[in-house]
C-alpha positions in Angstrom: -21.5 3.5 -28.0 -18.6 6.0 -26.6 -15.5 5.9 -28.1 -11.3 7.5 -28.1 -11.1 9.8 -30.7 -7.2 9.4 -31.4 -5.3 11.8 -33.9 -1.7 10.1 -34.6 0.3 9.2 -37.4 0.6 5.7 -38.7 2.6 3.1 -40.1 1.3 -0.1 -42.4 4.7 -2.2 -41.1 5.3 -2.7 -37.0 4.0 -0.6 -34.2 4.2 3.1 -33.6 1.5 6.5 -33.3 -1.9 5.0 -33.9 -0.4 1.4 -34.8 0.5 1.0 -31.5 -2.4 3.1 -29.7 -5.2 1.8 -31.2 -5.3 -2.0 -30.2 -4.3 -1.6 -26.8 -7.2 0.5 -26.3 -9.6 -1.7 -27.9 -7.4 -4.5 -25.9 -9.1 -2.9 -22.9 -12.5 -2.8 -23.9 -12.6 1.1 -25.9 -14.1 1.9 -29.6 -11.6 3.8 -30.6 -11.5 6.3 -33.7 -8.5 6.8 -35.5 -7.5 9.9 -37.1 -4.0 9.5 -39.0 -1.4 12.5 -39.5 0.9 10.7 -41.3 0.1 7.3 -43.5 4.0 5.4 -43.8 4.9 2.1 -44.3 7.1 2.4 -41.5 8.8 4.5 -38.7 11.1 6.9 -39.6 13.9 4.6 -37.4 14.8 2.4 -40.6 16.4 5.4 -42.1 13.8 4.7 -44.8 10.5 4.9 -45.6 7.4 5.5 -48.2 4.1 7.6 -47.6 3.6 11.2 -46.7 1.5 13.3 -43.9 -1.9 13.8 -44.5 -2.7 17.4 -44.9 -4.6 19.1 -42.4 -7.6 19.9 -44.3 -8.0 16.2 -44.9 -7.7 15.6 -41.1 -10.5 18.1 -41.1 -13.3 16.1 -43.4 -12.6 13.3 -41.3 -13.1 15.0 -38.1 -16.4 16.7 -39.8 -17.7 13.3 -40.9 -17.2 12.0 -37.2 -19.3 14.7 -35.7 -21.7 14.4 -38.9 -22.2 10.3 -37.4 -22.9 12.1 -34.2 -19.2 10.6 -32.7 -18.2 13.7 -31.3 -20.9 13.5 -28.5 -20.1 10.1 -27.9 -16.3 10.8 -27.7 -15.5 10.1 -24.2 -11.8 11.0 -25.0 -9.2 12.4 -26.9 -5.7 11.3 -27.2 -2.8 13.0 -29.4 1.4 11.7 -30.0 3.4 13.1 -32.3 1.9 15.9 -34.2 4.4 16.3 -37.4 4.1 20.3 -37.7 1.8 23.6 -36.7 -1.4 22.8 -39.3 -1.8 19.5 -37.2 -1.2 20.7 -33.8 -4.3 23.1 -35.0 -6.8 20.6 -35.9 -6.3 18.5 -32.1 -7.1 22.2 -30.8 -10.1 22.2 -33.2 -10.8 18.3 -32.1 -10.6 18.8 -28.5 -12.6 22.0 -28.7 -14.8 20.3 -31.2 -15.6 17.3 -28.2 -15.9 19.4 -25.4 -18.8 21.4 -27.3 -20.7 18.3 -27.1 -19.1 17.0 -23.6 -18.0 19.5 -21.7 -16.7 16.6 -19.3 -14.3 15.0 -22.0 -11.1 14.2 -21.1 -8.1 15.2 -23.5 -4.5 13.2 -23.4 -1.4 14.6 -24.8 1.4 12.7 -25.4 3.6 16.2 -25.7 6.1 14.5 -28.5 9.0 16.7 -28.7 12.1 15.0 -28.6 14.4 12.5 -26.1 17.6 12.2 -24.5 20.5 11.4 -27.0 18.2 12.7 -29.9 17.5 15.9 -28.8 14.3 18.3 -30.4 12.9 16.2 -33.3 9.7 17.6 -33.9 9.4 20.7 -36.7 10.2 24.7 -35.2 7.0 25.9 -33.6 5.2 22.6 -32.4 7.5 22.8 -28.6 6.0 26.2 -28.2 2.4 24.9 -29.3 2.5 22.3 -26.5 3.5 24.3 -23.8 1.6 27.5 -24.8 -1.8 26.4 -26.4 -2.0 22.2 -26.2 -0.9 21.3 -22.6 -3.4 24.0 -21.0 -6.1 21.8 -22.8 -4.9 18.8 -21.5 -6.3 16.8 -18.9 -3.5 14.0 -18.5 0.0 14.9 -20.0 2.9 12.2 -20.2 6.2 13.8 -21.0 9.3 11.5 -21.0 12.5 13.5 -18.7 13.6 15.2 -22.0 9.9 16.5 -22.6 9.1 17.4 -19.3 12.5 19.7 -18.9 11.3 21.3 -22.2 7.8 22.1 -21.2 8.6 23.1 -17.6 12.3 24.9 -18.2 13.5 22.8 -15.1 16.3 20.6 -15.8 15.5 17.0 -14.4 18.4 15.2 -12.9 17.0 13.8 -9.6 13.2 12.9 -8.6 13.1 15.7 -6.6 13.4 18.4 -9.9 10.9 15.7 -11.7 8.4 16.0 -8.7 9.0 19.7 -8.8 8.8 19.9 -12.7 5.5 17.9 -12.9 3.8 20.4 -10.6 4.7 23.4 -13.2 3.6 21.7 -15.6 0.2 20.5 -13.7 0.0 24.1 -13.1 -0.5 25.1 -16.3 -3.8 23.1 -16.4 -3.9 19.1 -16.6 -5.4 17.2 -13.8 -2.7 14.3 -14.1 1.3 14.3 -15.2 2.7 11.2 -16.1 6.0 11.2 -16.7 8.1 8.3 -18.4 12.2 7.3 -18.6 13.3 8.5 -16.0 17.0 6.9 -16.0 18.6 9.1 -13.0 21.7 8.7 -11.7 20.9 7.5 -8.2 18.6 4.8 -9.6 21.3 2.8 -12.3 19.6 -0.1 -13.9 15.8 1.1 -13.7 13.2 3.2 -15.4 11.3 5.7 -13.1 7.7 6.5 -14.0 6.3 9.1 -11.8 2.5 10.1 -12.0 1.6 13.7 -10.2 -1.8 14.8 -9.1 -3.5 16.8 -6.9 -4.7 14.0 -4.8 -0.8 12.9 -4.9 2.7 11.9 -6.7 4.0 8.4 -6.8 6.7 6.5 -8.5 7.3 3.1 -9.8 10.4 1.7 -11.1 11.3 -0.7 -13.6 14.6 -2.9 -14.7 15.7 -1.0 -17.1 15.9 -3.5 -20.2 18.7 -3.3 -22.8 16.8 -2.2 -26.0 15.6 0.7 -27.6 12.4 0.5 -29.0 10.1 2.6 -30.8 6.5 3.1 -29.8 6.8 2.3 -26.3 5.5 5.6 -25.2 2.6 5.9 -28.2 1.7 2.1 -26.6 1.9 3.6 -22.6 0.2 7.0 -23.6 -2.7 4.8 -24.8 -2.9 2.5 -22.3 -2.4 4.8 -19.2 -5.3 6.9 -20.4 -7.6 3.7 -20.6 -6.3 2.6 -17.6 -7.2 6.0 -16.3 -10.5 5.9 -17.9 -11.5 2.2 -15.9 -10.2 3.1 -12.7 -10.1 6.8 -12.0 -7.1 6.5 -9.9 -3.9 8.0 -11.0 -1.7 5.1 -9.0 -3.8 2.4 -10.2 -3.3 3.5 -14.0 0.7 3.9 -13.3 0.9 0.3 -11.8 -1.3 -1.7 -14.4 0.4 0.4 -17.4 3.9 0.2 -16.4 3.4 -3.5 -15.8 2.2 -3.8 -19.0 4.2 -2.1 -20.8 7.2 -3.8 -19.2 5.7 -7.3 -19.8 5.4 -5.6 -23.7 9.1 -4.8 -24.0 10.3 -7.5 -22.2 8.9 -10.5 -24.5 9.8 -8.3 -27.4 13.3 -8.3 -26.5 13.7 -11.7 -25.7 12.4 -12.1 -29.1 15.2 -10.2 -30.6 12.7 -8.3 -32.4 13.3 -4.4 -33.5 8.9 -4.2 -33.3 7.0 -4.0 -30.5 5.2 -7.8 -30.1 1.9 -6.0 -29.5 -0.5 -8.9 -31.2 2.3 -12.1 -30.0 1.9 -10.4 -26.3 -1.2 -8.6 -26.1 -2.2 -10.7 -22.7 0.5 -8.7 -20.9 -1.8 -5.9 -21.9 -4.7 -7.1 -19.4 -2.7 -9.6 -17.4 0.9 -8.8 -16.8 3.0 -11.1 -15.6 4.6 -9.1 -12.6 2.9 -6.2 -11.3 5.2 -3.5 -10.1 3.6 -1.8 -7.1 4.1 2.7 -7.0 5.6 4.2 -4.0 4.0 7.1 -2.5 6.0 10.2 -2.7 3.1 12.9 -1.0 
C-alpha cells in the first residue's frame, strides 16, 4: 500500500490545510497520511479561533512512528501548505529527506504559502527565505499563486509573459513542474489564469472568475493537482482536470452562499466536473 505523506495544519470546523487536502486525495483513489502543524477549530478568517500549532518535536514522533510502520518506503509522495514558522519548515526538509532515503524517486509538492494579493506576507519572518533558499530546490512540483511566485522569483507579474518568464526562474532553481494559480491580469478581466510550466512545455487555462473569496481553494488545488499529476504524468492533463474541479468546487459553494468550501456536498466535481476547461499551449 503507497501512500501521500502530507504535513499541513488543520481545522476540526470547514475546509482548509489538511481538511481540505486529505479527502480530495483519497477522492482520487490515494492513502494519504496526515501530519498536522496546527490542530484549530477553525481558519484563522473568522477573526477567531481555539487550538494551537503542534510543536515540531511532536511532528517529529509522528514522522518517526511512520517510518517505524515502514510508511516512509511506501510514501510515493510528499505534499506541504502553509508551514506556520522555521521549526516546521525543518521537519518537511527532514520528511522529504527522510522519503527519499527510502525512494529516491519520491516526488515532493510544495504549496510555497507565503502570502496573497490584498493581504500581503502572512506567513512568520524567515519561512519566505526558507522556501526559496532551502524548500523549493527540494521540490518537484511547486504552485505559487501571482503574489508567491513574484516573491520567490523577484519578478514582478503583471502580464503572462513575466508569469511565463517567472515560472522558468523558479523551475530553475530545481522543480520539474510550476503551477501557478490566480492569475487576475489586466488583459484578461473576469477570469482566473492557471499556468503550468515544464520542460516538456507551458500552458494556460482560464477560468470565470467567480465573485467570492474563499479559503482553502489552493490547499484543495495543491492536493489535487499533485494527484492528478500522480495518475496521468502529464503536466496539461493535471491543469485541466484540477482547474475543472476546482472550479465546479467553488462554483456550487457559492451558489450555496456558503463561506466553506462544499468539499463532501460536491465531491463528484472532484472526479467528474461538470465543464472541462481545455489549457492553451503557450511553447
Amino acid at each position: 500500500m503507497e501512500g501521500i505523506l502530507s504535513i499541513q495544519s488543520h481545522v476540526t470546523y470547514g475546509h482548509v490545510g489538511n481538511s481540505a487536502a486529505v479527502f480530495p486525495l483519497q477522492r482520487l483513489g490515494f492513502e494519504v497520511w496526515p501530519i498536522m502543524t496546527v490542530l484549530f477549530s477553525n481558519h484563522t478568517g473568522y477573526g477567531a479561533f481555539r487550538g494551537r500549532p503542534v510543536c515540531a518535536d511532536w511532528q517529529r514522533e509522528i514522522l518517526a512512528g511512520l517510518e517505524e510502520r515502514g510508511a516512509l518506503s511506501r510514501t510515493r509522495a510528499v505534499l506541504s501548505g502553509y508551514l506556520g514558522d522555521p521549526a516546521t519548515a525543518e521537519v518537511v526538509v527532514e520528511a522529504v529527506e527522510r522519503v527519499r532515503r527510502h525512494r529516491p524517486d519520491a516526488v515532493y509538492a510544495c504549496d510555497p504559502v507565503i502570502g496573497d494579493d490584498g493581504r500581503g506576507v502572512f506567513v512568520r519572518p524567515g519561512i519566505p527565505e526558507l522556501l526559496r533558499e532551502r524548500i523549493v530546490p527540494l521540490a518537484t512540483l511547486v504552485k505559487p499563486n501571482r503574489f508567491e511566485l513574484s516573491a520567490l522569483s523577484g519578478i514582478e507579474v503583471q502580464t503572462l509573459g513575466e508569469a511565463m518568464e517567472a515560472a522558468r526562474a523558479v523551475r530553475a532553481r530545481g522543480p520539474k513542474l510550476v503551477v501557478v494559480t490566480s492569475l487576475a491580469l489586466p488583459d484578461h478581466e473576469g477570469q482566473l489564469g492557471m499556468l503550468a510550466d515544464s520542460a516538456e512545455g507551458s500552458w494556460v487555462v482560464w477560468t470565470p472568475r467567480l465573485p467570492v473569496t474563499l479559503n482553502g481553494t489552493g490547499d484543495a488545488f495543491a492536493a489535487l493537482l499533485l494527484g492528478e499529476w500522480l495518475v496521468t504524468g502529464d503536466a496539461e492533463t493535471a491543469l485541466a482536470r484540477t482547474a475543472s474541479a476546482v472550479y465546479a468546487l467553488v462554483e456550487a459553494t457559492w451558489r450555496a452562499g456558503s463561506r466553506e468550501l462544499l468539499l463532501i456536498e460536491a465531491q463528484g466535481a472532484i472526479v467528474e466536473p461538470p465543464h472541462r476547461f481545455r489549457p492553451t499551449r503557450l511553447r
